[in-house]
C-alpha positions in Angstrom: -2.9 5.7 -17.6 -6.1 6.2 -15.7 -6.4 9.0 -13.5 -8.0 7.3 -10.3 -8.1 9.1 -6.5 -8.4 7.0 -3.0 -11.7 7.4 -1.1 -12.8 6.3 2.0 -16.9 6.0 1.8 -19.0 8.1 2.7 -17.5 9.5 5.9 -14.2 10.6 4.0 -13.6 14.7 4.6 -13.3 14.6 1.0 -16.3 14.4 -1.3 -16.8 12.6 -4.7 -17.4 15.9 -6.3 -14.0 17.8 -4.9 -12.1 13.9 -6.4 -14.1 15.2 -9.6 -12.5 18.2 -9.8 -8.9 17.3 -8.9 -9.8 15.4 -12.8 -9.8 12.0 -11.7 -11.8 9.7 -13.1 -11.8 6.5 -11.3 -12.3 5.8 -7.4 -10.0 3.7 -5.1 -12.1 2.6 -2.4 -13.1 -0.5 -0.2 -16.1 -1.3 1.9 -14.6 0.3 5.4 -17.7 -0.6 7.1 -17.4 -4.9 7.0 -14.8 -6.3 9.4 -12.3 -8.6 8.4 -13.0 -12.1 8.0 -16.7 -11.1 6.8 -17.8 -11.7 3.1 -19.1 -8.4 1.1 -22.7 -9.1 -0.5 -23.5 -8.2 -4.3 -26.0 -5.5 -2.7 -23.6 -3.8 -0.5 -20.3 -3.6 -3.5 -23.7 -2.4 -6.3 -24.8 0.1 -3.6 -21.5 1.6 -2.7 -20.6 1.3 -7.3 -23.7 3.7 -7.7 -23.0 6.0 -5.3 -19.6 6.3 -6.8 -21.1 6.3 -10.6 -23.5 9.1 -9.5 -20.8 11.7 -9.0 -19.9 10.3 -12.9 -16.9 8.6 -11.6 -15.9 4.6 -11.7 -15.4 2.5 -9.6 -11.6 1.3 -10.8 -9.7 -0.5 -7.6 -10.5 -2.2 -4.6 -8.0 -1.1 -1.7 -8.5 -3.4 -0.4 -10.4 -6.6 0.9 -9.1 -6.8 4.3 -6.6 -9.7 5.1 -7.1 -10.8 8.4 -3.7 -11.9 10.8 -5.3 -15.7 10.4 -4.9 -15.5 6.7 -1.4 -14.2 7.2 -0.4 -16.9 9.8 -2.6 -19.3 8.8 -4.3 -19.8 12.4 -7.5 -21.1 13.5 -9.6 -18.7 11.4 -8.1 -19.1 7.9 -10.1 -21.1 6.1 -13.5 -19.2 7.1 -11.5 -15.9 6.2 -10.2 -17.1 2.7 -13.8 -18.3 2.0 -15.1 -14.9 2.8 -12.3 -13.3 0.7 -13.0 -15.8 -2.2 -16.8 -14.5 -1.9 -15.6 -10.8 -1.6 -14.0 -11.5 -5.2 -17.3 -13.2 -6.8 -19.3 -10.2 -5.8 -17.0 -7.6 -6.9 -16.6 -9.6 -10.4 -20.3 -9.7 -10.8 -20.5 -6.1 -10.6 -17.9 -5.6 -13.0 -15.1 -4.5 -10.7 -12.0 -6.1 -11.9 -9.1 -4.9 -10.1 -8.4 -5.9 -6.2 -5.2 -4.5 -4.5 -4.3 -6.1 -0.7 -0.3 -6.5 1.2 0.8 -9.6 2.6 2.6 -7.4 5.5 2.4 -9.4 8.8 0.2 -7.5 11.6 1.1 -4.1 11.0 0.9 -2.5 7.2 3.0 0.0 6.5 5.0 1.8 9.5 6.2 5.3 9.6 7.2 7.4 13.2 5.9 10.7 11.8 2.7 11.2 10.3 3.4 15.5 10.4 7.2 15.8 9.2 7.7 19.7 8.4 8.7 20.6 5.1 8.9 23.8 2.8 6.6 21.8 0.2 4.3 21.0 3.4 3.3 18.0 6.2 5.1 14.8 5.3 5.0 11.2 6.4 8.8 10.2 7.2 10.0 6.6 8.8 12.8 7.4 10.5 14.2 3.5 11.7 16.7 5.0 14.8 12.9 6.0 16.1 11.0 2.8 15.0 14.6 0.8 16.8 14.2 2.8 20.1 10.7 1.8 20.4 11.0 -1.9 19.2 14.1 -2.1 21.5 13.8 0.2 24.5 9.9 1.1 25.1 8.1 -2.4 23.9 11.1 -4.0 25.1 10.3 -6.9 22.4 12.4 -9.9 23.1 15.4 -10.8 21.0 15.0 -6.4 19.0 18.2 -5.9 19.4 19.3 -8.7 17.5 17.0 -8.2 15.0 18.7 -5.0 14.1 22.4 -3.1 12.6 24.3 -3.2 16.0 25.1 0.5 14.7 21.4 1.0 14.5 20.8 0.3 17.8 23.8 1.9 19.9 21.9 5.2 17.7 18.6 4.2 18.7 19.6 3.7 22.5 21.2 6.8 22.6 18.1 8.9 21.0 16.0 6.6 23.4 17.3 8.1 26.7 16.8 12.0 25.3 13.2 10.8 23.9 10.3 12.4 26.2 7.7 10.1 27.1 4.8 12.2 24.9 7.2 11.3 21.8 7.6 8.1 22.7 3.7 7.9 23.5 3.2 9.5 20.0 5.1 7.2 17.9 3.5 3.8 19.5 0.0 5.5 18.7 1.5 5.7 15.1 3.3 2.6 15.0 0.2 0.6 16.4 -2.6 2.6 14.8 -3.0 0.1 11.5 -4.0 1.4 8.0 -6.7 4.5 7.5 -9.9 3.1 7.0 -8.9 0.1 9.1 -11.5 -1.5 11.8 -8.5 -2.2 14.2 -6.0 -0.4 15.9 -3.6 -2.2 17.8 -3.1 -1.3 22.0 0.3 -2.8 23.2 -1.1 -5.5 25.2 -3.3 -6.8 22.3 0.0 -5.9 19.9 2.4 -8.4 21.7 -0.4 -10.8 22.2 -0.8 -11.2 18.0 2.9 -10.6 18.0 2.8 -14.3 19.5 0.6 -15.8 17.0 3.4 -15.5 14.4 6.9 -16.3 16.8 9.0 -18.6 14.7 7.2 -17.8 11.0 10.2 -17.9 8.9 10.3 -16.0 5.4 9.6 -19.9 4.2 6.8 -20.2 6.2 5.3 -16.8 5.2 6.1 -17.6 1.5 4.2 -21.1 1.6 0.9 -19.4 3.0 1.2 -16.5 0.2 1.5 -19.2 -2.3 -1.6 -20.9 -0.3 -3.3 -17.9 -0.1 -3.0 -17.9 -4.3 -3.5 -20.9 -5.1 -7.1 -20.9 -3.6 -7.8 -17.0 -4.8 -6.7 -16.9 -8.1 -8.6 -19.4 -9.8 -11.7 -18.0 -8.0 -10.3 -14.5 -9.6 -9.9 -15.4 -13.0 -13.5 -17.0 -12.9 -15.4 -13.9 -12.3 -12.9 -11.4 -14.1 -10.6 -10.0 -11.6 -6.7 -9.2 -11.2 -5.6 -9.4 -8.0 -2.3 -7.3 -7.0 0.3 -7.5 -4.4 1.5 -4.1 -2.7 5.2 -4.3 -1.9 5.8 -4.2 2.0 6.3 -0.5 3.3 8.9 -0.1 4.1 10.8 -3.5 2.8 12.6 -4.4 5.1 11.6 -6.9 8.2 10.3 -4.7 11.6 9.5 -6.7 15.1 11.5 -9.7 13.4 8.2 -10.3 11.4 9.6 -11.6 8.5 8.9 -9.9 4.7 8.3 -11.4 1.5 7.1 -8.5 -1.2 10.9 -6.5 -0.7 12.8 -7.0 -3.3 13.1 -7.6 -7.2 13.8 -11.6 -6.6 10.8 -11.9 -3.8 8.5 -10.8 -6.7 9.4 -12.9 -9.0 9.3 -15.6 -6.7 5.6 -14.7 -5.5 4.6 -14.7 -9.3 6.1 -17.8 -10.3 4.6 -19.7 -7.8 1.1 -19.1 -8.7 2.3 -17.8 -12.9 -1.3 -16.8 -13.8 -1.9 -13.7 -14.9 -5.0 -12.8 -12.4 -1.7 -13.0 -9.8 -0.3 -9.6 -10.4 1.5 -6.7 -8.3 0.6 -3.3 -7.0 3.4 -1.3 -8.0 4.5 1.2 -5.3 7.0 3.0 -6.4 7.5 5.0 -3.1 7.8 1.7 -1.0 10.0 -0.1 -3.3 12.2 3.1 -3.6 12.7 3.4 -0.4 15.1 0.6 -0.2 18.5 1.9 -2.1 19.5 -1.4 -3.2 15.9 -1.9 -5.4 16.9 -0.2 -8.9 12.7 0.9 -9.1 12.7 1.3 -13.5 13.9 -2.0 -13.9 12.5 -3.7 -11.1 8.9 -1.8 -13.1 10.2 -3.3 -16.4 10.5 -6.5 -15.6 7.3 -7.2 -13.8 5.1 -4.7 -16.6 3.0 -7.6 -17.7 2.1 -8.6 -14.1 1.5 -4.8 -12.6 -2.5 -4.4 -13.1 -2.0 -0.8 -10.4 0.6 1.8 -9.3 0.5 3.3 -6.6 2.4 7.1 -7.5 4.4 8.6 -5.1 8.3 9.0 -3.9 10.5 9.3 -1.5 13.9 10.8 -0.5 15.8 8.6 1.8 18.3 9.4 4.6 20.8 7.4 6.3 20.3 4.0 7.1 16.6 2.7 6.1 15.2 6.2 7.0 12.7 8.2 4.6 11.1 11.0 4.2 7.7 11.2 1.8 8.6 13.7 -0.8 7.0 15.7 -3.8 5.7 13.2 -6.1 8.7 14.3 -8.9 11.1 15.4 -6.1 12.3 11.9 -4.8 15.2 9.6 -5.3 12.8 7.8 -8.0 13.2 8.7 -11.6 9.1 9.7 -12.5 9.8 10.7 -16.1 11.3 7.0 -16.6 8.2 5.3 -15.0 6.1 6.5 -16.8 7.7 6.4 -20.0 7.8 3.0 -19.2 4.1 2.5 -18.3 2.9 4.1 -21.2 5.5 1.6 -23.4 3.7 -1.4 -21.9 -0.2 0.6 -22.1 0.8 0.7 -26.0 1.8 -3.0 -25.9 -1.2 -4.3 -24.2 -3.5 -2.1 -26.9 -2.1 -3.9 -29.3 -2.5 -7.3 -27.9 -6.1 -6.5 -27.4 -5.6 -7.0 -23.7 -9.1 -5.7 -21.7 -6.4 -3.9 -19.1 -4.5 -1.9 -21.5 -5.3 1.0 -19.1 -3.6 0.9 -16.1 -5.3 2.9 -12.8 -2.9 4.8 -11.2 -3.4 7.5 -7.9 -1.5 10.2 -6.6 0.0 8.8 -3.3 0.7 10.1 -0.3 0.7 14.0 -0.6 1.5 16.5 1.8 -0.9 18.6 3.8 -0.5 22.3 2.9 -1.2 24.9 4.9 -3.4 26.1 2.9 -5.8 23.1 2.7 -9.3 23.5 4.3 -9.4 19.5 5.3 -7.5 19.1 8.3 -9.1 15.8 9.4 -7.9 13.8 6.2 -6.5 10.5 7.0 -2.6 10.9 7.4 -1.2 11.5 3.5 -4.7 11.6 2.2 -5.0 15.3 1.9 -7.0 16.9 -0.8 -4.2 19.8 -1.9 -1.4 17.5 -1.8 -2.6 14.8 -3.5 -4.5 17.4 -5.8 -1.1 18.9 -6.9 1.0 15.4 -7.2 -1.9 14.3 -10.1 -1.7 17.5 -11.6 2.4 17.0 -12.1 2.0 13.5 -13.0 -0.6 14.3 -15.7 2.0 16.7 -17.0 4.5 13.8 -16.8 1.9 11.9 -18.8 1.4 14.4 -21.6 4.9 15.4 -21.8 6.0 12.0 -22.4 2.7 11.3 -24.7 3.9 14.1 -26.9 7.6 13.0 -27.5 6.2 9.3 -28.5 4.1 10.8 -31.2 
């Protein structure tokens, strides 16, 4: 399993040299600077690969190509995007960069209602839905929320609504709207509803069909110039603002995959999104899907009454760690043999808490350098432990 850490360029609070340290050896980065919809050149993807290469580090993911809301929706703007993303893909192959990670969430990535949730092992990123339902329902005041939702659900979330102060309420649309780290958007609530409109009655179907779409023009493009692409499962799975969600479950993977069965189609395996949903039983759902996973994404998470989670210690979740990867290395073994190129998968620490004691208090939220330092360091434990007992 390779050892690889999530950078954000050259204005990240955490240097290539301290990523060094931590004993990763591969980078996870994207070009943060080029907007959506815009192709990156061969001479910005070699200049950004040697400034990687010169802290003796590899370039090993690309997290991730931006996916513009056109793309998603398939609006006015989606073939110029997917020609720019097909681009994206030709220069990154031609500098020998092979694996691309990107979601197909609709508008607004993964969602969570605290990005500083106290715990003893530190700051934690938590989703708490009875939040995310009060907003939705009671502060956007989205039309049709409260049929989107548990009627349980709501009665909760109208009842924490009217004890909410408007500074929380204020907070959790900031986070709510705020879009991925590294983005080049962030969402107001006028411009929110506004896109929210571009995609009013997208069924799952419809969604599905422009995935498909979406693959059927990428992949052959991929597997010309070398590259896996990879899926990451929605976070959380399950469907927010009525947007619907197709990367949830064990069967909406399989269906994704077998639409477009090449093997350049692949999935970013999160465990910590997938976990979060009690009905996805995460080992097997990794088992089956093992050929197809080209990147994992490390982390877990404990949840807490009704689609609620809190981010936990990488081995302190509802997610069996030891089993993963045990699994992983099963299928790393497989692929030697095979004489697959990819026998390695990249893997990162995901999502660590921020510890008092860490110096880099501007990190983007669950990109800490302690926290994510100390979840690689048990999983490479994991790793050897396991290792040993195979020998």
């Amino acid at each position: 399993m390779e050892q690889t850490w999530r950078w954000y360029g050259p204005n990240d609070p955490i240097a290539l040299r301290h990523i060094a340290e931590a004993g990763a050896t591969g980078i996870v980065t994207a070009l943060h600077q080029i907007p959506g919809g815009t192709a990156w050149s061969d001479a910005a993807v070699a200049e950004r690969k040697r400034t990687i290469e010169a802290a003796g580090l590899r370039w090993s993911v690309v997290e991730s190509i931006p996916m513009p809301p056109a793309l998603k929706a398939r609006t006015a703007a989606w073939r110029s995007n997917i020609e720019a993303w097909k681009e994206s893909v030709r220069a990154l192959g031609r500098n020998g960069i092979t694996t691309v990670c990107y979601n197909f969430i609709p508008i607004i990535d993964w969602t969570r209602t605290d990005l500083a949730y106290p715990l003893r092992s530190g700051l934690a990123l938590r989703f708490d839905l009875i939040d995310f339902v009060a907003y939705d329902a009671f502060a956007l005041k989205r039309k049709g929320a409260e049929d989107d939702y548990d009627p349980a659900v709501v009665r909760d979330a109208r009842a924490r609504f009217k004890t909410v102060s408007e500074s929380r309420q204020a907070e959790i649309e900031k986070i709510v709207l705020a879009g991925l780290p590294g983005s080049d958007f962030a969402y107001d609530r006028a411009a929110f509803l506004k896109l929210l409109a571009d995609f009013e009655g997208l069924s799952k179907d419809d969604l599905r069909a422009n995935l498909a779409e979406f693959h059927r023009e990428v992949v052959p493009v991929a597997e010309e110039f070398g590259v896996n692409i990879c899926i990451h499962p929605d976070d959380p799975p399950i469907e927010l603002f009525g947007l619907p969600r197709i990367v949830s479950t064990v069967d909406d993977i399989a269906a994704l995959l077998k639409a477009v069965d090449r093997p350049a189609n692949g999935v970013t395996f999160c465990v910590g999104s997938l976990a979060s949903r009690a009905d996805n039983d995460v080992p097997a759902m990794l088992r089956q899907f093992l050929p197809r996973i080209h990147f994992l994404h490390m982390r877990n998470v404990t949840r807490d009454g009704i689609g609620s989670f809190t981010e936990s210690e990488h081995l302190g979740g509802d997610a069996d760690m030891v089993a993963i990867v045990a699994a992983v290395l099963e299928e790393e073994a497989r692929r030697k043999k095979q004489g697959r190129r990819d026998a390695e998968i990249p893997f990162r620490p995901d999502h660590g808490h921020l510890l008092d004691a860490d110096q880099v208090k501007n990190a983007n939220p669950g990109y800490s350098y302690i926290g994510r330092l100390k979840g690689l360091a048990e999983l490479r434990g994991v790793i050897a432990a396991v290792s040993a007992t195979r020998q």
